[in-house]
NUPAVEX-769572 format. One line per field, with one value per residue: residue in one letter; x, y, z of N, C-alpha, C in turn. Coordinates in steps of 0.001 Angstrom, whole numbers. Example, Ala and Ser with C-alpha at 12.3 -4.5 7.8 and 13.67 -1.06 7.14 Angstrom:
<sites>
r A  S $
n.x 13190  12850 $
n.y -5690  -2250 $
n.z 7800  7080 $
ca.x 12300  13670 $
ca.y -4500  -1060 $
ca.z 7800  7140 $
c.x 13200  12900 $
c.y -3300  30 $
c.z 7800  7870 $
</sites>
This chain:
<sites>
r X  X  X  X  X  X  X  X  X  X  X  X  X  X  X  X  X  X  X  X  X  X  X  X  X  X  X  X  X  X  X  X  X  X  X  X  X  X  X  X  X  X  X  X  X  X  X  X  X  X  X  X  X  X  X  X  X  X  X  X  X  X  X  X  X  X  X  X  X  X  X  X  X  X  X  X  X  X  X  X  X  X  X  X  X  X  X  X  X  X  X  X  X  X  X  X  X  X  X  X  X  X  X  X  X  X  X  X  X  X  X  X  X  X  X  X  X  X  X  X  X  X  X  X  X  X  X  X  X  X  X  X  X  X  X  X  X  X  X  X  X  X  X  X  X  X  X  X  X  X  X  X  X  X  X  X  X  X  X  X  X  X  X  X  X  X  X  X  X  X  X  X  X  X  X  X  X  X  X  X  X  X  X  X  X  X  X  X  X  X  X  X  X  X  X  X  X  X  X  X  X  X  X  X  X  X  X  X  X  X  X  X  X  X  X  X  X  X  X  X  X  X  X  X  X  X  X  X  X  X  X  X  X  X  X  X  X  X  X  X  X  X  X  X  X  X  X  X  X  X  X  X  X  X  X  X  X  X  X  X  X  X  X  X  X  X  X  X  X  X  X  X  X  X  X  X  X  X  X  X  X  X  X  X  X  X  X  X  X  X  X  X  X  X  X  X  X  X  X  X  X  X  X  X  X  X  X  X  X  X  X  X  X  X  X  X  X  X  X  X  X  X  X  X  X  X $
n.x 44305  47139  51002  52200  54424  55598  54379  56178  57023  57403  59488  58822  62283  63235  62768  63066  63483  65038  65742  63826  60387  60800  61512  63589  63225  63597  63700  62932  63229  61464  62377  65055  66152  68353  69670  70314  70147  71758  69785  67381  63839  61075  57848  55612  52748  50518  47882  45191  42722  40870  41583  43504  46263  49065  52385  55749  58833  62195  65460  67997  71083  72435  73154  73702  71263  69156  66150  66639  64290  63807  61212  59445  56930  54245  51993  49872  49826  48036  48123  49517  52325  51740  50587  52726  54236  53105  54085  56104  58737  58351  56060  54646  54950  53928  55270  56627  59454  62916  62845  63666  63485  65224  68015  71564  73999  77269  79936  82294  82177  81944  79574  76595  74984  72691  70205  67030  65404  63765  64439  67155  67413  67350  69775  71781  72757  73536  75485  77138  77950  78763  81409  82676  83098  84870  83792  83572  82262  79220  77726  75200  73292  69900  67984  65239  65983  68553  67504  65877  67067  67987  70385  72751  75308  76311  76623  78122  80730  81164  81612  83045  84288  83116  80711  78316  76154  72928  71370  68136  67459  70239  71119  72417  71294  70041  71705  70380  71339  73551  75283  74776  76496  78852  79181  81205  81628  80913  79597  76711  73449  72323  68898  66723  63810  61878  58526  58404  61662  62527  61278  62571  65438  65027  64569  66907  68694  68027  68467  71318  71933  72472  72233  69791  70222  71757  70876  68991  66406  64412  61225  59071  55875  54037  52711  54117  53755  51880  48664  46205  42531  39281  37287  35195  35352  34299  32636  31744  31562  30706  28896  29146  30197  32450  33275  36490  38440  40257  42417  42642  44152  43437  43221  42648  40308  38847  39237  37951  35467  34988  35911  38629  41348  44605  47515  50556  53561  52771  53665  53690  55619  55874  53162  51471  48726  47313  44774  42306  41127  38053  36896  37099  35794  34999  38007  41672  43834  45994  49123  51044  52696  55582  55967  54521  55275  55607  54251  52665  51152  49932  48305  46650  45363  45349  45555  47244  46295  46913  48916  48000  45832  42386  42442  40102  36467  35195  35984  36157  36610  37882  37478  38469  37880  36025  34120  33543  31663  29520 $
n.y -9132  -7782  -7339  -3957  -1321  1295  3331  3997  5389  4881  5373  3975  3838  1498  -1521  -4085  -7290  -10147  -12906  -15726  -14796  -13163  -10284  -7308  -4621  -1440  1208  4034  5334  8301  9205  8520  6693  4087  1886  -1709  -4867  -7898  -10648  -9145  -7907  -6288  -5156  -4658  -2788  -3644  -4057  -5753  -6851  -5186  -5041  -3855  -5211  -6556  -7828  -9873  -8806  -9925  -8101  -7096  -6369  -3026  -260  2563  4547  3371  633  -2464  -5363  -8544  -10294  -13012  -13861  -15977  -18217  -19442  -18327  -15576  -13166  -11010  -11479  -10547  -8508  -6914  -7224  -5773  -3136  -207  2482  4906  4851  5201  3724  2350  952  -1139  -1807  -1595  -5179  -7849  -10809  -13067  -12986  -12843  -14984  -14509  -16392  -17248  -20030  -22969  -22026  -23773  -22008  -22390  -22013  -21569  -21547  -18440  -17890  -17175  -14811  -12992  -14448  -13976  -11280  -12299  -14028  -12373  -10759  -12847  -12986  -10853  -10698  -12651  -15106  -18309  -20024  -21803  -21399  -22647  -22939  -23693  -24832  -25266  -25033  -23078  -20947  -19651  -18784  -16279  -14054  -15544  -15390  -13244  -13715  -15775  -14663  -12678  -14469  -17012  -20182  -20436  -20775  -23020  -24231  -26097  -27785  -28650  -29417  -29706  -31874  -31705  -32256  -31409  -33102  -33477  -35055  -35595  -32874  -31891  -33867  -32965  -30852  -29400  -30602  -29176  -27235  -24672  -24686  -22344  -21825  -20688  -21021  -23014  -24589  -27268  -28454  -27267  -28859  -31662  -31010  -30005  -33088  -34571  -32740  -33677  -36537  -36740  -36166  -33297  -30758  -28654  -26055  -24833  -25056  -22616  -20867  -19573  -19205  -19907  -19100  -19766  -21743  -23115  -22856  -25006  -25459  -24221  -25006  -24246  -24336  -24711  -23078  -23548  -21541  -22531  -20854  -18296  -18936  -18674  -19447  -19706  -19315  -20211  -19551  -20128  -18428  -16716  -16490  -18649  -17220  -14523  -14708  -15214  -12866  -11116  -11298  -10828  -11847  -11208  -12502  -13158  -12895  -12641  -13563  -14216  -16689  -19091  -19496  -18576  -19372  -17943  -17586  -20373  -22128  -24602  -27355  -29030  -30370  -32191  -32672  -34178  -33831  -33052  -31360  -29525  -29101  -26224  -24531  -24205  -24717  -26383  -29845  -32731  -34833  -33281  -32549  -34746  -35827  -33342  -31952  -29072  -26042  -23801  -20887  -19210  -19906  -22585  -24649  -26627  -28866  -29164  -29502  -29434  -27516  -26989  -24942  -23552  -20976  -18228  -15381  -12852  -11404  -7753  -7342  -9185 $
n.z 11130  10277  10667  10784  8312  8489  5168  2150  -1304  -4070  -7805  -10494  -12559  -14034  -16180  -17295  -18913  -17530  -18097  -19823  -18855  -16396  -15180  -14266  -12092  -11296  -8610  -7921  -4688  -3378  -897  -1208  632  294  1534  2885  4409  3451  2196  2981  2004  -40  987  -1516  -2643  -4529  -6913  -7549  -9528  -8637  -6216  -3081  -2240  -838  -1766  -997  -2123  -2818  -2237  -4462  -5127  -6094  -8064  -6711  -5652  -6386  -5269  -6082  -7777  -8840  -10643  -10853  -13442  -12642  -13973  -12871  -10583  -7550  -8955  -7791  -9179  -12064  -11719  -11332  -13665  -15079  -14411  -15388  -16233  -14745  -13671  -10503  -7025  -4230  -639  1464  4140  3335  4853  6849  7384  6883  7722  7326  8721  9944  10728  10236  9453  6772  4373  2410  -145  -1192  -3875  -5784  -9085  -8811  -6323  -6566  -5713  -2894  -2874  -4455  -2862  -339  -1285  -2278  472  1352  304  552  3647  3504  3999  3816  1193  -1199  -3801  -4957  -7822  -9295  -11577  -14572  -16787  -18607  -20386  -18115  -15824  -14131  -14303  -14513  -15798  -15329  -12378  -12703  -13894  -11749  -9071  -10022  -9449  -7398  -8014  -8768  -11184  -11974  -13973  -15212  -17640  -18882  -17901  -15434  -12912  -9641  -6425  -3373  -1432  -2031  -2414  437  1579  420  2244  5180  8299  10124  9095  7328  5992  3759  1990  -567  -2023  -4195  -2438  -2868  -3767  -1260  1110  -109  648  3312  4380  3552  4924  7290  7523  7223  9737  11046  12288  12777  13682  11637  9264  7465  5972  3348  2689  -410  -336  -2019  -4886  -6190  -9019  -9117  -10321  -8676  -6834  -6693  -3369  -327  2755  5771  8501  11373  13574  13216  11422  8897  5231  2850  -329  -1625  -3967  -6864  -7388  -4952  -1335  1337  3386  2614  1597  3503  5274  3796  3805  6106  8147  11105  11307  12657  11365  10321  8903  6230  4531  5643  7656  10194  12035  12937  11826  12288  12192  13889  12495  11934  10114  7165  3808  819  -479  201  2355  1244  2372  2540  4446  6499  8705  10630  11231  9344  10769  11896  9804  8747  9794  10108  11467  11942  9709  7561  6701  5351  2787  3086  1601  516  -2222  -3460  -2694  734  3152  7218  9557  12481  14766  17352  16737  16320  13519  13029  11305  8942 $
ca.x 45290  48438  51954  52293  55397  55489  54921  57114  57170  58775  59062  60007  63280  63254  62177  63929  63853  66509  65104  61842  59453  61273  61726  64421  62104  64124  63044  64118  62568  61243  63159  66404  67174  68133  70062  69355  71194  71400  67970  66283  62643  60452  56399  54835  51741  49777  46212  44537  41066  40549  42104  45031  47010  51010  53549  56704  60038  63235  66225  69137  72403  71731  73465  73498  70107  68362  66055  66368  63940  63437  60336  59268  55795  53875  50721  48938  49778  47203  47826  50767  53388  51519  50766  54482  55020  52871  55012  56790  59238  57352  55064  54553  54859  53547  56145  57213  60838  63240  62407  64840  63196  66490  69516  72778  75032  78580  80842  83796  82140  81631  78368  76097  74163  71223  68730  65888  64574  64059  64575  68107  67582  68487  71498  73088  73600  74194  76735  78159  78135  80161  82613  83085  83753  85642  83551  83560  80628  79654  76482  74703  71730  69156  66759  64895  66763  69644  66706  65065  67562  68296  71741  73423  76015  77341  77081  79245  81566  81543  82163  83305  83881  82040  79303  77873  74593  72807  70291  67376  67656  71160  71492  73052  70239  70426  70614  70378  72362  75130  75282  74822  78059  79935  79434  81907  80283  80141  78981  75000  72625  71084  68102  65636  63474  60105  58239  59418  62892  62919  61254  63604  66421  65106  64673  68037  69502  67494  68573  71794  72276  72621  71621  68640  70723  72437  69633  68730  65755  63271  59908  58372  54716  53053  51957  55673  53425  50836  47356  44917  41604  38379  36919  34459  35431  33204  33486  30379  31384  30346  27561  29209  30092  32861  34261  37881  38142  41528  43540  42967  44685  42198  42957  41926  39284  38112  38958  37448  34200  34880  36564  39570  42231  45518  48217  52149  54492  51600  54333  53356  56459  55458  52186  50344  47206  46782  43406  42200  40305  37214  36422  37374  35028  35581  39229  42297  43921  47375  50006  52126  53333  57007  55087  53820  56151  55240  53433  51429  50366  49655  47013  45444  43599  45058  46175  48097  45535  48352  49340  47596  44382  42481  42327  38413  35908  34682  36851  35362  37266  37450  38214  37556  38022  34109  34084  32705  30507  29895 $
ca.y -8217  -7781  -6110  -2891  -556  2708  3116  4698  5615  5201  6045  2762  3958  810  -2800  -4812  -8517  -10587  -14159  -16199  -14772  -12398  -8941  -6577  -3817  -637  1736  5037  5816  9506  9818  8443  5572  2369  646  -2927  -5937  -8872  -11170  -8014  -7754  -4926  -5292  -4176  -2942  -3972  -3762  -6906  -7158  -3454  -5310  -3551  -6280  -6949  -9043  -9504  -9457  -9736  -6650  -7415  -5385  -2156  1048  3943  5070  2149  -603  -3329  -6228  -9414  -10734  -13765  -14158  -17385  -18273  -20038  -17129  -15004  -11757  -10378  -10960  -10383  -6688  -6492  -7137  -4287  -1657  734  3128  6228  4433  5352  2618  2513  -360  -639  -2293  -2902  -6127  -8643  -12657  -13875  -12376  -13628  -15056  -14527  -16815  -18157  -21430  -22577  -21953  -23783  -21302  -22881  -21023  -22616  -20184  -17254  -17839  -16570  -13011  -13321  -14905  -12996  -10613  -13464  -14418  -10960  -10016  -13913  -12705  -9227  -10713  -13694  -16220  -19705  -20550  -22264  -21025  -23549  -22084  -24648  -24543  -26104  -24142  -21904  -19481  -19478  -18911  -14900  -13494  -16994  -15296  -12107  -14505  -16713  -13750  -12421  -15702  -18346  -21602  -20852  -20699  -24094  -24491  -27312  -27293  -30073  -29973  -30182  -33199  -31573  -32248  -31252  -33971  -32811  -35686  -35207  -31707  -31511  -34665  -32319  -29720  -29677  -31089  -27890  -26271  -24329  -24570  -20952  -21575  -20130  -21510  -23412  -25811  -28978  -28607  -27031  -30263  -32496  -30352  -30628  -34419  -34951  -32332  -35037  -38154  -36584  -36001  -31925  -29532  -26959  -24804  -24482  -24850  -21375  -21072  -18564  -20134  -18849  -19264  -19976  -23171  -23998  -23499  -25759  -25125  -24363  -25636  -23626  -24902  -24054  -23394  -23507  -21292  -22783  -20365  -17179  -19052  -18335  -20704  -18763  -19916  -19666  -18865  -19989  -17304  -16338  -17464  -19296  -16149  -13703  -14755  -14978  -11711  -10480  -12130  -10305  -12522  -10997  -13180  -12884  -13176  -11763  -13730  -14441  -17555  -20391  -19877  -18347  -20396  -17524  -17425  -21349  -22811  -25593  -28053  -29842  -32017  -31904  -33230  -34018  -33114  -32882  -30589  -29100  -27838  -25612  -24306  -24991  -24260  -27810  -31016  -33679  -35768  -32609  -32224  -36141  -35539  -32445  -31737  -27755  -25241  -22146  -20377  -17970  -20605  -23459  -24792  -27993  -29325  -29404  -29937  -28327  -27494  -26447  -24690  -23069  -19218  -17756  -14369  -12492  -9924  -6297  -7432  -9854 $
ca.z 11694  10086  10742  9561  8436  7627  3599  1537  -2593  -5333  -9160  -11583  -12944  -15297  -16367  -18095  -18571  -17277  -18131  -19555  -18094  -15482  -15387  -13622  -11642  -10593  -8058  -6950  -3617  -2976  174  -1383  1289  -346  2443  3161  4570  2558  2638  2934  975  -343  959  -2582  -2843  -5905  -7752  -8032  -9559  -7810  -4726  -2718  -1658  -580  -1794  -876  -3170  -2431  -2854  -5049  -4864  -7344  -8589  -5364  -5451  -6745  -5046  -7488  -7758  -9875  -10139  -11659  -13565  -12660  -14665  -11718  -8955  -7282  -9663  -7968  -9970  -13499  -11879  -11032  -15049  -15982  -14665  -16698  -16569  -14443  -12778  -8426  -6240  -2737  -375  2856  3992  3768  6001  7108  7603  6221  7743  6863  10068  9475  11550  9884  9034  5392  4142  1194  -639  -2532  -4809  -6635  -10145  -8560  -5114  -6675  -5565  -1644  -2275  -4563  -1782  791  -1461  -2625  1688  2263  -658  1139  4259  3576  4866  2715  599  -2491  -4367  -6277  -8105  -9545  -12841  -15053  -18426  -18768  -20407  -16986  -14863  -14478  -13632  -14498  -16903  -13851  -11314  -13097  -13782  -10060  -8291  -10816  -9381  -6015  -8371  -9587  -12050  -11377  -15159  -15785  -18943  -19407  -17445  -14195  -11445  -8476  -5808  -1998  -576  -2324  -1547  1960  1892  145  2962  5982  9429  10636  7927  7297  4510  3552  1102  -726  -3824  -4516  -1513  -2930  -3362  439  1473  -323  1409  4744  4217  3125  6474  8879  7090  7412  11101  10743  13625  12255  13594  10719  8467  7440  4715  3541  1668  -1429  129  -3686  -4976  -7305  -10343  -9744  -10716  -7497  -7262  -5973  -2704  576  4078  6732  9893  12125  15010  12684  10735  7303  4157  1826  -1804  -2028  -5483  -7222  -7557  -3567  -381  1995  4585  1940  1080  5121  5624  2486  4518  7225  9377  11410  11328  13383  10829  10074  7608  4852  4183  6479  8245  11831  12355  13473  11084  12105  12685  14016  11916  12195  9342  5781  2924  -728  -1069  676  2351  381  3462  1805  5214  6766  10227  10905  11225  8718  11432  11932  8367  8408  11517  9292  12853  11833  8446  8224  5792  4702  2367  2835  1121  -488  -3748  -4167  -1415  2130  4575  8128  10979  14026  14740  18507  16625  15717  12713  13402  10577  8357 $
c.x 46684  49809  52451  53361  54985  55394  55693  56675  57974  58389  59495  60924  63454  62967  62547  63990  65540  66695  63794  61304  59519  61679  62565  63590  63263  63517  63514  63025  62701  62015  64609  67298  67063  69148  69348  70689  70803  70413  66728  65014  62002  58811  55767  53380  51239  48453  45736  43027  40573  40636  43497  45408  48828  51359  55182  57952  60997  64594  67787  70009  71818  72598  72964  72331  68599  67945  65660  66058  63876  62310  59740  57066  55247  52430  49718  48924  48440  47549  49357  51870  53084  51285  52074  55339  53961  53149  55580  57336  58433  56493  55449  54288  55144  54635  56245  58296  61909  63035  63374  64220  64138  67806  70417  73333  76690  79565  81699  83285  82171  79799  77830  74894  73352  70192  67959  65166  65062  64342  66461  68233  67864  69736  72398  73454  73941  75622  77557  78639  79355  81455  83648  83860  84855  85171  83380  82716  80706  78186  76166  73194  70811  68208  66243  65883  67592  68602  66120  65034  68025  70149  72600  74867  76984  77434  78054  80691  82356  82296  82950  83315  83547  80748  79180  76397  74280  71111  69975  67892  68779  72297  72045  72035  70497  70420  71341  71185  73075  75702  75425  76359  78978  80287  80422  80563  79820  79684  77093  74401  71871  70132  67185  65189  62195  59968  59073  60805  63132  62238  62266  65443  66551  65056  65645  68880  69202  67932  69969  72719  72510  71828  70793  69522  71362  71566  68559  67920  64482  61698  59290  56870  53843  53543  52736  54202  51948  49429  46313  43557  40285  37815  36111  35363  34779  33658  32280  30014  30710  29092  27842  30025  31297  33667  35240  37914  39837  43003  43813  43270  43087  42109  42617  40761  38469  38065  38310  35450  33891  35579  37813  40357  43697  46246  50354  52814  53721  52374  54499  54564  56114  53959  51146  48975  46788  45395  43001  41009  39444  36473  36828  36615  35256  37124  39968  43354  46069  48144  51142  53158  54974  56615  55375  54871  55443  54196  52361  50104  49531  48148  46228  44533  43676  45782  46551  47036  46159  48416  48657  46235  44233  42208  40669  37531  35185  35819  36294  36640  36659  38021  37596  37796  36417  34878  32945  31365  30474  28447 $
c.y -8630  -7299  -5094  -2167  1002  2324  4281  4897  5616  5195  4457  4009  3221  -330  -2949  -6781  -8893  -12308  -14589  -15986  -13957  -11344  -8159  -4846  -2493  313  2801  5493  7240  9743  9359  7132  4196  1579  -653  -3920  -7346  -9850  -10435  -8377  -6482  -5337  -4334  -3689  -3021  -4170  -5117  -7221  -5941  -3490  -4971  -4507  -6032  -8066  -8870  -10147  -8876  -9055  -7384  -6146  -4214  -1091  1722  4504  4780  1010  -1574  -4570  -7667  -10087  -11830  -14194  -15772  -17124  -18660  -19332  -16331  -13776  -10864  -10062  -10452  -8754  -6409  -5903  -5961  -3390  -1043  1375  4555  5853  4653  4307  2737  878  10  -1611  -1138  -4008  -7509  -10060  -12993  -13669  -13451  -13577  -15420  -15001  -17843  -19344  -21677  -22749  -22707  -23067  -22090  -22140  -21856  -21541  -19051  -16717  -17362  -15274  -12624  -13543  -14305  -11803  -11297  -13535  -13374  -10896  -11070  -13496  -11749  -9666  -11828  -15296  -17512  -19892  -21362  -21896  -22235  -23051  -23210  -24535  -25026  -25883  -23320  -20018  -19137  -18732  -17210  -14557  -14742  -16853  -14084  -12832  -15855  -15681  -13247  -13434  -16726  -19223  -21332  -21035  -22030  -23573  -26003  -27183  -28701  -30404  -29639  -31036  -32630  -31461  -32356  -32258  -33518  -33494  -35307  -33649  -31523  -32447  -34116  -30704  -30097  -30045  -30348  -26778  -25685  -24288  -23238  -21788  -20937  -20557  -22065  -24400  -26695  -29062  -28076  -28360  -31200  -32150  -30626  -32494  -34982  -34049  -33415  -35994  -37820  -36344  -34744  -31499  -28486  -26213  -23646  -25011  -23923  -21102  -19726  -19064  -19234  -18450  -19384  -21709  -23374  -23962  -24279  -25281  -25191  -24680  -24445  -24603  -23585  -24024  -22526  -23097  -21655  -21313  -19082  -17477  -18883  -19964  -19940  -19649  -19420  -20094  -19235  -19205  -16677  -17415  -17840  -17862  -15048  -13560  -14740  -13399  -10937  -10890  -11627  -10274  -12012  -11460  -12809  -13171  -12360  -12232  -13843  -15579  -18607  -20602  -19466  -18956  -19124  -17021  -19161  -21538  -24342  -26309  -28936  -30510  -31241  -32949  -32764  -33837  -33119  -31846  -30674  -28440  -27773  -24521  -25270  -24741  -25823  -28924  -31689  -34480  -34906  -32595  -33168  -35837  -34729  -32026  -29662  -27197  -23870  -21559  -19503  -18802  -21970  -24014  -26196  -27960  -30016  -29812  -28905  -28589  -26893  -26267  -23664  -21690  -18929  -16111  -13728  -11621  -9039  -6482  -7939  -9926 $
c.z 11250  10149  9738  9572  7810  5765  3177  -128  -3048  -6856  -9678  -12396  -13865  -14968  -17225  -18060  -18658  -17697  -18548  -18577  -16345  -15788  -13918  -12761  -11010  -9800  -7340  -5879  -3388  -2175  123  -390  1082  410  2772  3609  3801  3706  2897  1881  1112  282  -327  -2502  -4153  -5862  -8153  -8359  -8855  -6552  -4164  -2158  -1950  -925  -1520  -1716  -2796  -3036  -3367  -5377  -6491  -7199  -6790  -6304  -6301  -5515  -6472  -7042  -8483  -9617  -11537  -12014  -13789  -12771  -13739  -10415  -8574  -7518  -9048  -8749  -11372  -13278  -11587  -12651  -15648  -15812  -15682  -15955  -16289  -13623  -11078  -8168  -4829  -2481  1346  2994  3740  5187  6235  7187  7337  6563  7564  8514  9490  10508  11320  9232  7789  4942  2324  745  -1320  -2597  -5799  -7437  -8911  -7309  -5257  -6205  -4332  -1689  -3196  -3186  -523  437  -2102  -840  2270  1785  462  2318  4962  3973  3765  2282  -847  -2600  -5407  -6622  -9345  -10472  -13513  -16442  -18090  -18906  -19035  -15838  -14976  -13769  -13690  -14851  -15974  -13067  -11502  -13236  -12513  -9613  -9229  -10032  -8140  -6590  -9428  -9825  -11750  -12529  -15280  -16513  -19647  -18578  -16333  -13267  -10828  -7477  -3989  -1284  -675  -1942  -584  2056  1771  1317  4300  7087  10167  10130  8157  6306  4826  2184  969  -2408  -3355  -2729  -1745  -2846  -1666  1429  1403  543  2627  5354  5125  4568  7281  8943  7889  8434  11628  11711  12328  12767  13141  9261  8166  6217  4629  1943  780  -844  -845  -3268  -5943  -8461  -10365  -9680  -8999  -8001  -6467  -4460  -1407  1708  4744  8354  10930  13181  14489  11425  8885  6940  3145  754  -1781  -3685  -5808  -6940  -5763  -2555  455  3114  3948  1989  2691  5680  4703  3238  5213  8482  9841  12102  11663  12093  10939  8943  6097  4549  4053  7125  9917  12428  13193  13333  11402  12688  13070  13009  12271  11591  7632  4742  1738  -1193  -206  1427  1610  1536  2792  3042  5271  8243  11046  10239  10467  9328  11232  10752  8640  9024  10963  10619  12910  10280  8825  6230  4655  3064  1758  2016  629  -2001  -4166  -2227  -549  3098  5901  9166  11687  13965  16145  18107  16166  14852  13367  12873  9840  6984 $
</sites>
């Protein structure tokens, strides 16, 4: 069970890369309303393997009567974004959104923007909406390459020196301490970019002495790239055994089973697809949630399926939910 919005349509208008391996997605919606507040996202629907499934990508400032997306193709994803890159120019597209997880809070303070690859596409309108209404910020946007990095070359234009690069491989790496030192004490971190760097981030806020309250982040919910592994999990209470299969999330593949599973963010940020666990064999489990405190992970006694999974093995949990049919 998942939350649902009204859907909507739209035509692609155009595609265009903007970066290795990223493409610019335009979208004119049938009914013409492309309002959104910055952090907004689109719910996509897309064709996977002859599977309808949602993803969600986030709306970057666009021409009047444009939603405009960027969407970055990753070789190790579960199919979304590679059907994202076979649009064209004509193509109908079913969506629902705009959807807010990310709003911007505007209250005088100064704000540090950080973006990680493509987790750039929130904050340009974070940081177009701080521009607008004066509020202090500094954007630092984070990459491995210059080629990588999309919009590096307008957003240097727009903002200039609120806008730092922060490129592997040309020796400017990013490092989170220093960053947060350079922020005032009453300052907030907005991010958005891969797991790890939002780990190393939140770290570096704790070490730091920083109120969450001003620690404002929105999680990719992918696996940064890295290669997934196939594995079992075991639901005793419903008698089944199911292969998660690479390319699918562990809650896919349960409901694909049958199993009807409570869910909402798909992200691992609201914890409400978690399960409890009751033994894990062969393999470990991977928490790619932001749900579960570090200790929690450590303990492994639950997973947010959304997200989470192991790296080879059996996994066995608990569900007090029955399928209709299985």
């Amino acid at each position: 069970m998942r939350r649902t919005l009204s859907t909507r349509t739209a035509t692609v208008a155009a595609v265009r890369p903007v970066a290795a391996d990223i493409v610019q997605i335009d979208l004119a919606p049938g009914d013409g309303d492309t309002a959104f507040e910055s952090g907004a996202h689109l719910d996509v629907e897309v064709v996977i393997d002859g599977r309808r499934e949602t993803r969600s990508y986030s709306l970057i400032p666009a021409p009047v009567g444009l939603l405009r997306l960027a969407v970055k193709r990753e070789p190790s994803s579960r199919g979304g974004s590679a059907a994202m890159h076979r649009l064209a120019a004509g193509a109908r597209v079913a969506f629902s959104g705009p959807t807010n997880d990310f709003p911007a809070v505007f209250d005088g303070r100064e704000k540090l923007l950080v973006a990680g690859g493509i987790g750039i596409t929130p904050m340009i309108s974070h940081a177009r909406a701080c521009a607008a209404r004066g509020e202090p910020f500094r954007l630092v946007y984070v990459g491995r390459s210059r080629a990588a990095m999309a919009y590096a070359d307008d957003l240097a234009a727009e903002f200039g020196e609120r806008l730092e690069l922060r490129i592997s491989d040309e020796g400017t790496r990013f490092d989170c301490a220093a960053e947060i030192a350079r922020l005032g004490p009453d300052g907030g971190l907005w991010f958005c970019g891969p797991h790890r760097l939002l780990d190393d981030l939140r770290h570096a806020w704790k070490d730091a002495g920083r109120s969450w309250l001003d620690f404002r982040f929105e999680n990719f919910g992918g696996n940064d790239g890295e290669a997934a592994a196939s594995f079992v999990v075991a639901v005793p209470r419903h008698g089944v055994e199911i292969t998660v299969p690479p390319d699918r999330s562990m809650l896919e593949a349960m409901e694909a089973a049958g199993l009807d599973l409570m869910s909402f963010c798909l992200r691992g940020e609201c914890g409400l697809c978690a399960l409890p666990v009751t033994a894990v064999e062969g393999g470990r489990i991977v928490h790619r949630d932001v749900f579960f405190s570090d200790a929690e992970k450590a303990e492994g006694t639950h997973v947010c399926p959304c997200v989470s999974r192991l790296d080879g093995g059996r996994i066995t949990v608990d569900t007090n939910f029955r399928p209709d049919a299985i």
